[in-house]
C-alpha positions as CSV (number, residue, x, y, z in Angstrom):
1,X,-64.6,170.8,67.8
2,X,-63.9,172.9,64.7
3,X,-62.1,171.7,61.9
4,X,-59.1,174.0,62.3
5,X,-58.7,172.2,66.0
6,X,-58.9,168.5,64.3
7,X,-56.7,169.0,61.5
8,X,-52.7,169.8,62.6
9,X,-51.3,169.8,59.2
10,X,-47.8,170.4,58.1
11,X,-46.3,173.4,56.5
12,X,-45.9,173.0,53.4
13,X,-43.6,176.1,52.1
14,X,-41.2,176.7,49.2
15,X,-39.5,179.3,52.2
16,X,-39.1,176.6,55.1
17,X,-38.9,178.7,58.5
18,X,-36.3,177.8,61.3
19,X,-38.5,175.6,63.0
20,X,-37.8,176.7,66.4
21,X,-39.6,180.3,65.5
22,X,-42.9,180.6,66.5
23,X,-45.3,181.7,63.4
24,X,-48.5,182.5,63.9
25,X,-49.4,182.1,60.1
26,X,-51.8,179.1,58.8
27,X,-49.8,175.8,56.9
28,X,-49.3,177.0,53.3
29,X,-48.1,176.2,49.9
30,X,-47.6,179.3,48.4
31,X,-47.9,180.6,44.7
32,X,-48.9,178.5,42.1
33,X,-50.7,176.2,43.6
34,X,-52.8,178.2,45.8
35,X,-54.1,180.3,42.8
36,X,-54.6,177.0,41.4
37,X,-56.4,175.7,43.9
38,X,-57.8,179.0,45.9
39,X,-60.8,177.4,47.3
40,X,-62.2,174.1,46.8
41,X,-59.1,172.6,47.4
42,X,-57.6,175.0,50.0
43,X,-58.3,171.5,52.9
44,X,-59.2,169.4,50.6
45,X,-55.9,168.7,48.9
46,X,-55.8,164.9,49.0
47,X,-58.8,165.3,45.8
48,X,-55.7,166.8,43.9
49,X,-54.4,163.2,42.8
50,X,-57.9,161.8,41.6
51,X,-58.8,164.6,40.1
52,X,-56.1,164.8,37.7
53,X,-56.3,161.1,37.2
54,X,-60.5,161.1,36.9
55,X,-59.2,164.1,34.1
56,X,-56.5,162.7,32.1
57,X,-58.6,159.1,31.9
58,X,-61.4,160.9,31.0
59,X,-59.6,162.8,28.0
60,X,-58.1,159.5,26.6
61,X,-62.2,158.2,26.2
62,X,-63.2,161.7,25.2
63,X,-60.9,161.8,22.6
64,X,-61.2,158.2,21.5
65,X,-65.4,158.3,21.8
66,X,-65.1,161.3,19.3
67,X,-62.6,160.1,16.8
68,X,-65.1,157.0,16.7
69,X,-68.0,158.9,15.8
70,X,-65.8,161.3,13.1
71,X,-64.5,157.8,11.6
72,X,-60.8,158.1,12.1
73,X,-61.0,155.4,14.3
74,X,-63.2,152.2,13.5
75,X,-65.0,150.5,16.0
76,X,-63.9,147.1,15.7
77,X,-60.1,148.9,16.6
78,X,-58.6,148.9,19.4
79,X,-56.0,152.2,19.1
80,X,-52.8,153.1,20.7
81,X,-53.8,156.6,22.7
82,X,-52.2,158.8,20.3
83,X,-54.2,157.1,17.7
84,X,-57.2,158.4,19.0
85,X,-56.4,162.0,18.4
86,X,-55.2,161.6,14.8
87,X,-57.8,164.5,12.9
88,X,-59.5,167.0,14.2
89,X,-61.6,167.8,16.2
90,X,-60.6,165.2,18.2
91,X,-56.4,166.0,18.2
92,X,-58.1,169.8,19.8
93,X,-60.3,168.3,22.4
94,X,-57.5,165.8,23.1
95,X,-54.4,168.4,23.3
96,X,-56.3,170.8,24.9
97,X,-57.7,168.1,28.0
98,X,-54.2,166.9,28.4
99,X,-52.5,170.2,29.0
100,X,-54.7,170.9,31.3
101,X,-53.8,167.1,33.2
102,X,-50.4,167.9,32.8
103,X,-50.6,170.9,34.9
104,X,-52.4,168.9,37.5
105,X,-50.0,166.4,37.3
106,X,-47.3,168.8,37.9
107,X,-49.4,170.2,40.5
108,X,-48.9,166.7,42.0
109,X,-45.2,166.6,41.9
110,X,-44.5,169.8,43.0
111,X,-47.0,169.4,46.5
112,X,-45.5,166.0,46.9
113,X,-42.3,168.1,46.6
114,X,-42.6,170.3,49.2
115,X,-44.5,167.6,51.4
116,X,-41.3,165.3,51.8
117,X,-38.9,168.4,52.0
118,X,-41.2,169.6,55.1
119,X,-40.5,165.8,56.7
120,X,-36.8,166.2,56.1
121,X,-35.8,169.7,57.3
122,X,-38.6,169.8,60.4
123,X,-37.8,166.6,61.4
124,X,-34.2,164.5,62.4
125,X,-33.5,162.7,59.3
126,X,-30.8,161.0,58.5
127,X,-28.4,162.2,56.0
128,X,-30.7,164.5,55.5
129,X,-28.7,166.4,52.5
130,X,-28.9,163.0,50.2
131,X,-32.5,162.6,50.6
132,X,-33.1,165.9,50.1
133,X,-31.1,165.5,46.6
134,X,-33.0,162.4,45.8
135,X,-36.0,164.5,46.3
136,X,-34.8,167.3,44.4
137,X,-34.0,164.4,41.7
138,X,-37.6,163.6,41.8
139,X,-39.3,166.9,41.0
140,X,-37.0,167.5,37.8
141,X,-38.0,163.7,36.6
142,X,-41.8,164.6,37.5
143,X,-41.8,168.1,35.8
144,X,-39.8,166.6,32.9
145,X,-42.7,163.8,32.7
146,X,-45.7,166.0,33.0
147,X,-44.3,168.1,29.9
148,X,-43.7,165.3,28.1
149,X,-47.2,164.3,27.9
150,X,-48.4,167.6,26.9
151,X,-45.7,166.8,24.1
152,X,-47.4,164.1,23.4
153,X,-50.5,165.7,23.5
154,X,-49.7,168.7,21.0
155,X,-47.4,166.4,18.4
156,X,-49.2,164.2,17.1
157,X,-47.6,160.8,15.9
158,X,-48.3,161.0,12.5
159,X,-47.3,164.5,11.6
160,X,-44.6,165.2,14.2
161,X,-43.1,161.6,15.0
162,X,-39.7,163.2,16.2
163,X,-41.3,165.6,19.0
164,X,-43.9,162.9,19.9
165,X,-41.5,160.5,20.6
166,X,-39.0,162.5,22.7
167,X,-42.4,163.2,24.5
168,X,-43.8,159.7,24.6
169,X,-39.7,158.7,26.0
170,X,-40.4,161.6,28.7
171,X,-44.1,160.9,29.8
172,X,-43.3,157.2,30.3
173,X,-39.8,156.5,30.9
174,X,-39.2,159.0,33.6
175,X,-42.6,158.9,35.0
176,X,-41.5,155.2,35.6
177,X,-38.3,156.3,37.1
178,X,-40.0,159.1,39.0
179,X,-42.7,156.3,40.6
180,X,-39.1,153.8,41.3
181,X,-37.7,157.2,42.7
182,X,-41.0,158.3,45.1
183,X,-41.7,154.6,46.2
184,X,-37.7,155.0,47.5
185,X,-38.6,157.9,49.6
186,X,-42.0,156.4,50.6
187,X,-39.9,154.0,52.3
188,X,-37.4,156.0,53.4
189,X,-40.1,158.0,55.4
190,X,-41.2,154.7,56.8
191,X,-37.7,153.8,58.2
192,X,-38.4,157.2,60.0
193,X,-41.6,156.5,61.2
194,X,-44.1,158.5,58.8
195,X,-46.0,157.5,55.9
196,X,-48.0,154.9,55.9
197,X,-47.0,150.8,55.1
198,X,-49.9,150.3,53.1
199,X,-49.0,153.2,50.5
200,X,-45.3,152.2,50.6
201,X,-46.4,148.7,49.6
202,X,-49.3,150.0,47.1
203,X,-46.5,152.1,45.6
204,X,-44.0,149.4,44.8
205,X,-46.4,147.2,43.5
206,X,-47.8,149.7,41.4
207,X,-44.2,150.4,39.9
208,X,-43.5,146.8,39.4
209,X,-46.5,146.7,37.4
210,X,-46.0,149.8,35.7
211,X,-42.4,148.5,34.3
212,X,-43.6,145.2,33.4
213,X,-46.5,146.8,31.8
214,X,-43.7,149.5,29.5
215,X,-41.4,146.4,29.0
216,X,-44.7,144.6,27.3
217,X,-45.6,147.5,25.5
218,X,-41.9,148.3,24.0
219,X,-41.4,144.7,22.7
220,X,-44.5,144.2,21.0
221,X,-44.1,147.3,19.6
222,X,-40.9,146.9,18.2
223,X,-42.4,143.4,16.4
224,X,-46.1,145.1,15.2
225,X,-43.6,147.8,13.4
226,X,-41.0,145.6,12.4
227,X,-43.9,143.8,10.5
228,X,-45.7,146.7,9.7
229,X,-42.6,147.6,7.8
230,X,-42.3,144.6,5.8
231,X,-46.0,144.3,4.8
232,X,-46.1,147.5,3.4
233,X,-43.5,146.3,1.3
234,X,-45.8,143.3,-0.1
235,X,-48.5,146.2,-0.4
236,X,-50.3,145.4,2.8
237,X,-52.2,148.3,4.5
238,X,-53.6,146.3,7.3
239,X,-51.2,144.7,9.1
240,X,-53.1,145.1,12.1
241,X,-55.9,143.3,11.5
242,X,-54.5,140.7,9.2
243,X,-50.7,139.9,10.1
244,X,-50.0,140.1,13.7
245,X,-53.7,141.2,15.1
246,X,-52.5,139.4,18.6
247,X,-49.4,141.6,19.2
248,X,-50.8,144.5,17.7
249,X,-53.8,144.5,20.9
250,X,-51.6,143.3,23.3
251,X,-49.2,146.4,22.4
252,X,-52.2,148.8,22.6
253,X,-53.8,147.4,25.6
254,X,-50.0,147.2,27.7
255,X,-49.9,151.2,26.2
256,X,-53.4,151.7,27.8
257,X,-52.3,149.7,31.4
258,X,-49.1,152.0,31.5
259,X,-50.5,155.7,30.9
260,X,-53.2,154.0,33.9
261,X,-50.4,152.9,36.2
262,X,-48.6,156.1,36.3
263,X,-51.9,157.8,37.5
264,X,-52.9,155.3,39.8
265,X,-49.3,155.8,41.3
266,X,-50.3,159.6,41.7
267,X,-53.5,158.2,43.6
268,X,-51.1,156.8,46.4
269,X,-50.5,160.4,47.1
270,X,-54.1,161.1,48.4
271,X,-53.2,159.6,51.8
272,X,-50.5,162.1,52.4
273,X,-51.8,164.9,50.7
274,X,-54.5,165.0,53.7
275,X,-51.9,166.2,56.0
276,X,-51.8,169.6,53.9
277,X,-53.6,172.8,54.2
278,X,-53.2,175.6,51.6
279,X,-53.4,179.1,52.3
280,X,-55.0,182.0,49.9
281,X,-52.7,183.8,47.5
282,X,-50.2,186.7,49.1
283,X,-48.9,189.8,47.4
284,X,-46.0,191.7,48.3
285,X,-46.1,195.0,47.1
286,X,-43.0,197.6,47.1
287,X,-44.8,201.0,47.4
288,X,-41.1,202.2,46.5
289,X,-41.2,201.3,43.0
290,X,-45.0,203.0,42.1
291,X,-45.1,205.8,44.8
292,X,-46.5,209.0,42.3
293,X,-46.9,207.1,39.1
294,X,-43.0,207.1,38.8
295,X,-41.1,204.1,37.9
296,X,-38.0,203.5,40.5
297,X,-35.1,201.5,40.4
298,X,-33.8,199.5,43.3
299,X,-30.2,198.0,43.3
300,X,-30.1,194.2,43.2
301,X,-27.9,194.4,46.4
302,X,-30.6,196.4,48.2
303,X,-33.4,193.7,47.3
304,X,-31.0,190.9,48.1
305,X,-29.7,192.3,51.7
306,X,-32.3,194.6,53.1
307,X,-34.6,192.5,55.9
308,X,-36.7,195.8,56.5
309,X,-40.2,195.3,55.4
310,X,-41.4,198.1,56.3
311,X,-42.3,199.7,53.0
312,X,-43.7,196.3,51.7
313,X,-47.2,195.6,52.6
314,X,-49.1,192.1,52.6
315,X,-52.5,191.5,51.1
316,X,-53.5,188.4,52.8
317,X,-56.8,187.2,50.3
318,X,-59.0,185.3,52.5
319,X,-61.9,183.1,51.1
């Protein structure tokens, strides 16, 4: 049996079709995502999650290995991650590794996205318009989370502590409401019959952890600066190591566990992710607007109402 016949995958589309018309095209998520992904990904889709978190993990060690070995960071410490990418060239390996995971990770939030608005419209849901709200919700929060860790990323604490922390506030305290807000429509699928029980339950544990792990981290914190604060004022450099060395590692390692839980949350997406196929980039060209080198204009109301597509032709770009 060929794999086409084994897989039945849902459409995933930004443009939804009544789905009581036929369509004879292949499942798809259009644009972005299958440029991003053109071919090795094109079935494989449920890699998406663990590759961005095998990426993002592997930057944080990149970057901390190298600022090691440059002496920024001594071995005997212990940093928080932004502490890692301090001086260069580590702060350029480091912002440049985690724009890149920031994409993917947006990558994540937009398929999962699309995947849970499929369930919704193809299928009888109930109140359908909340959920669909809630899910709409849950992209902004996931968007606004990816870019804060690219904020993170780029600003680093010492030089730009404003930006970094807005980031910082982004990256981890909506990507904790984002997992709260996914793990609610994990089990709302469930009460509907889809999904699977295992990766509802993997998902709430995972953001119970994740918010004991950022309460942890915020506290101690708050005391290994607090103290911070008042040693430098008795001329004491290393508070770190000499004042509160206890709460200063348990406020790196709880930083550490929490960037970890929010991509082990994106892991829990592999399961559905293998119901997805992607189709190869389309182009729709207007022939109107470059016919004899000429430059045309076409009214917004004509783009907007006309349903003729006979002067626009599809390139369908298959791998």
């Amino acid at each position: 049996m060929s794999e086409e016949e084994e897989v039945q995958p849902l459409r995933a589309t930004e443009d939804t079709p009544d789905p009581d018309t036929p369509s004879t095209l292949p499942p798809r998520i259009p644009g972005v995502m299958s440029l991003a992904c053109l071919v090795f990904l094109r079935r494989r889709l449920y890699l998406l999650p663990l590759i961005t978190a095998v990426w993002i993990i592997m930057a944080f060690f990149i970057s901390y290995g190298i600022s090691i070995k440059s002496g920024s960071v001594q071995p005997n410490d212990f940093p928080y991650i932004s502490y890692t990418a301090i001086e260069a060239p580590e702060r350029c390996v480091f912002g440049q590794l985690i724009n890149i995971g920031a994409v993917l990770l947006g990558m994540n939030v937009w398929v999962r996205y699309l995947f849970v608005k499929e369930i919704f419209l193809k299928k009888k849901v109930q109140d359908v318009i909340k959920w669909q709200r809630v899910n709409i919700a849950g992209i902004i929060l996931g968007f606004l989370s990816a870019l804060g860790i690219s904020m993170v990323a780029n600003f680093q604490t010492v030089v730009q502590r404003g930006p970094h922390y807005v980031g910082a506030g982004l990256a981890f305290g909506l990507g904790l409401a984002y997992c709260w807000l996914q793990t609610r429509l994990s089990w709302k699928l469930r009460s509907e019959k889809y999904g699977n029980h295992f990766v509802a339950v993997a998902q709430l544990v995972n953001s119970i952890a994740l918010t004991v792990f950022l309460l942890l981290f915020a506290v101690t914190k708050i005391i290994y600066k607090v103290q911070e604060a008042r040693d430098l004022k008795k001329g004491i450099t290393d508070t770190k190591f000499t004042t509160v060395p206890e709460v200063y590692l348990v406020s790196t390692i709880s930083e550490w566990l929490v960037a970890t839980s929010v991509l082990t949350f994106a892991l829990t997406f592999m399961w559905d992710f293998r119901a997805l196929v992607m189709e190869t980039p389309r182009v729709n060209v207007n022939f109107e607007l470059i016919e004899n080198g000429e430059t045309r204009s076409v009214t917004n109301g004509t783009q907007k109402n006309s349903k003729d597509d006979t002067n626009m032709n599809t390139i369908n770009s298959s791998v």
